[in-house]
C-alpha positions in Angstrom: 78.1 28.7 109.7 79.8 26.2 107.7 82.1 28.1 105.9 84.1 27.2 102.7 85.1 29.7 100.1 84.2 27.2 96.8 80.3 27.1 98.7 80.0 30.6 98.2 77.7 32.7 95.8 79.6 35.4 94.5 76.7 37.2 93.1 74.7 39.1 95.7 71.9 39.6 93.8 71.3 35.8 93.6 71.9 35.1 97.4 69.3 38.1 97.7 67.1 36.3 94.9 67.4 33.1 97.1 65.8 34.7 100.6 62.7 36.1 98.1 62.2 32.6 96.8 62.0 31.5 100.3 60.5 33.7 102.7 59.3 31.4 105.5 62.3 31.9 107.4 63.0 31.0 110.8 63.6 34.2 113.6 65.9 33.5 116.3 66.3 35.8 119.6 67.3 35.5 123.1 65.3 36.5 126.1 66.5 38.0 129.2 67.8 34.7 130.5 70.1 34.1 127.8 67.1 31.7 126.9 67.0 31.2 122.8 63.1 31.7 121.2 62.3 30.7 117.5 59.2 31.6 115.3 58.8 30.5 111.4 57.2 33.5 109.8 57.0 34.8 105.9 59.2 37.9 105.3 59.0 40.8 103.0 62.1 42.4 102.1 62.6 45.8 101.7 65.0 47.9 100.5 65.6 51.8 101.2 68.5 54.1 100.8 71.2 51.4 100.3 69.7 49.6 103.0 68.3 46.0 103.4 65.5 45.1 105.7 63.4 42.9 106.6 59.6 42.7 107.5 57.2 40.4 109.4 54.6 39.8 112.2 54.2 37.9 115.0 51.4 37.1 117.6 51.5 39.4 120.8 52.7 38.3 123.8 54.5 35.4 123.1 57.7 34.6 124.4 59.2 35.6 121.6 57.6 38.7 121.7 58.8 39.2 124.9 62.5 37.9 123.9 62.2 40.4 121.3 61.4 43.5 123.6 63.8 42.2 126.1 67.1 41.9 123.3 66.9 43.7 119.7 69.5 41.1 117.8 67.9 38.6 115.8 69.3 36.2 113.8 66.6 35.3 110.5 67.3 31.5 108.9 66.6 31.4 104.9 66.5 27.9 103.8 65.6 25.8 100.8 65.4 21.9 100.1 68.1 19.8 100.9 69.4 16.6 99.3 71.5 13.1 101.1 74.0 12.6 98.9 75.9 9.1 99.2 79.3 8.1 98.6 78.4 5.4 96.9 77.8 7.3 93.4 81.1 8.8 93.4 84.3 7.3 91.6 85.9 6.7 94.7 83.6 5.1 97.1 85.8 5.1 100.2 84.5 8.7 101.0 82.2 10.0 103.3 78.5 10.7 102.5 77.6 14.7 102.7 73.9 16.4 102.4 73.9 19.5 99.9 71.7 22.6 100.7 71.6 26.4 100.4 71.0 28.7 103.4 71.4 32.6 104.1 71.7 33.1 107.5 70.9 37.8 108.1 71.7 39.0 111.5 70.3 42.4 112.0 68.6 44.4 114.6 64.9 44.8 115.0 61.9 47.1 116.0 58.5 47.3 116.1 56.0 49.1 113.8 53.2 50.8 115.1 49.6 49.8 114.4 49.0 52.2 111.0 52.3 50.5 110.0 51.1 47.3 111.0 48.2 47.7 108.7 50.4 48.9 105.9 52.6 45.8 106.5 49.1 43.3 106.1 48.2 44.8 103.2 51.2 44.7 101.4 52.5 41.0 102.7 48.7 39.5 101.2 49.4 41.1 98.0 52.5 40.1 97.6 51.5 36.1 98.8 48.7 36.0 96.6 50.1 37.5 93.6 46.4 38.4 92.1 44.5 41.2 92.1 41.5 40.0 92.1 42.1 37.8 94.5 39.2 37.5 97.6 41.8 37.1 100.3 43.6 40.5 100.0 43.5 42.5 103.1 41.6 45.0 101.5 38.6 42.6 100.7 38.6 41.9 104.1 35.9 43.2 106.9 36.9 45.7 109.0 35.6 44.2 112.3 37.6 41.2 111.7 40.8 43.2 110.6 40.4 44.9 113.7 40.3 41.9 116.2 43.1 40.7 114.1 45.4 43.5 114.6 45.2 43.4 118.2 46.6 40.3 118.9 49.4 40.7 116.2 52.2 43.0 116.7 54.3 44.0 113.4 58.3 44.4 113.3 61.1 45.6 110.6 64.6 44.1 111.1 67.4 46.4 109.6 70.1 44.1 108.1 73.7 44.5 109.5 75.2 41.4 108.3 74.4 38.6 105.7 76.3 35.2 105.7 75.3 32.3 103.7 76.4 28.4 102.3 75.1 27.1 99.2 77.1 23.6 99.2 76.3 21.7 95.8 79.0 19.6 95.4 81.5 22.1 94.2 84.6 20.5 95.4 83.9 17.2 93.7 85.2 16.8 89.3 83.1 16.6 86.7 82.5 13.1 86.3 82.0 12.9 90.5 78.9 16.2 89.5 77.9 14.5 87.0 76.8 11.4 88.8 75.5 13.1 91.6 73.1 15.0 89.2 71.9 12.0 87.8 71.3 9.9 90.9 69.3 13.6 92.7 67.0 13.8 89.4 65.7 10.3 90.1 64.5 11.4 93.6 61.6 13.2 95.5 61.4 16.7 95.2 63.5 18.0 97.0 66.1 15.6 95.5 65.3 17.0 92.3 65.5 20.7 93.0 68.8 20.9 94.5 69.9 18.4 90.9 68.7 21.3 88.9 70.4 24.1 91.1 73.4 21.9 90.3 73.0 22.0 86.3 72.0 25.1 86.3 75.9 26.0 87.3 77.7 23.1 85.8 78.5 25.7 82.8 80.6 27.9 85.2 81.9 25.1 87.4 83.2 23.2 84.2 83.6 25.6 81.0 
């Protein structure tokens, strides 16, 4: 991981905050071959006795299914949107363009959940996604037959954190005036553009008291 100690959070709590705001995180293992398998998945995380972990599904049966029987070290990728940012609205021109971003990268070792856990997971995951109670699309609302045929081709896992790293690079080696212009030039963009502009006022206050 790029690594540079003026791109690092030193709040936990918001690198932690970061990975709940984006939960589609990639999973990375390696089979028996030394082979590397990825899946995209949404993650719950969990916390117990001091502990972090981390909680998903996958479909049975799949090579990174197997990968993940085979080799219990994962590697889960937390990312956000990222932003080109050219040297042509710095000061000094004669510099190279860069891309700012934010990613946690959480090693940890995994294992699977049985089936009533597996359940337990579902439930839990849809109630957190939807965010309503009412909502038609909980597990609970759904019918039994079809939860049934569901859970058999799904297999649940929990990954027990060991290790988080993580780089949120926003342009904190550049001076004010250099953050400033950057800011302005991002906020006239596309989306993503724009959200890594206001991750960048939002800590212009500690960067520059």
């Amino acid at each position: 991981m790029y690594s540079l100690p003026y791109y690092k959070e030193q709040d936990a709590a918001i690198v932690l905050e970061f990975m709940k705001q984006h939960p589609f995180a990639m999973v990375i293992a390696v089979d028996a071959t030394n082979s590397p398998v990825a899946t995209q998945v949404p993650v719950l995380l969990k916390e117990r006795d001091g502990e972090l972990y981390l909680q998903a599904h996958i479909m049975r049966q799949t090579d990174h299914h197997k990968a993940m029987q085979q080799n219990s070290h994962v590697l889960v990728v937390f990312t956000g949107p990222s932003a080109y940012v050219s040297a042509s609205w710095y000061e000094d021109k004669q510099q190279a363009s860069t891309w700012n971003y934010q990613a946690v990268h959480v090693k940890g070792n995994l294992q699977f959940l049985d089936d009533a856990q597996l359940l337990l997971m579902l439930d839990e995951l849809t109630a957190y996604f939807e965010n309503n109670e009412t909502s038609p699309a909980l597990y609970k609302h759904l019918p039994q037959d079809y939860v049934q045929r569901l859970s058999k081709a799904i297999v649940a896992f929990e990954i027990k954190v060991t290790g988080i790293e993580h780089v949120f690079k926003l342009s904190q080696n550049k001076d004010r005036k250099n953050y400033e212009h950057i800011i302005g030039h991002l906020g006239k963009g596309n989306a993503d553009e724009q959200y890594i502009a206001n991750e960048m006022e939002q800590r212009k206050s500690k960067l520059f008291p």
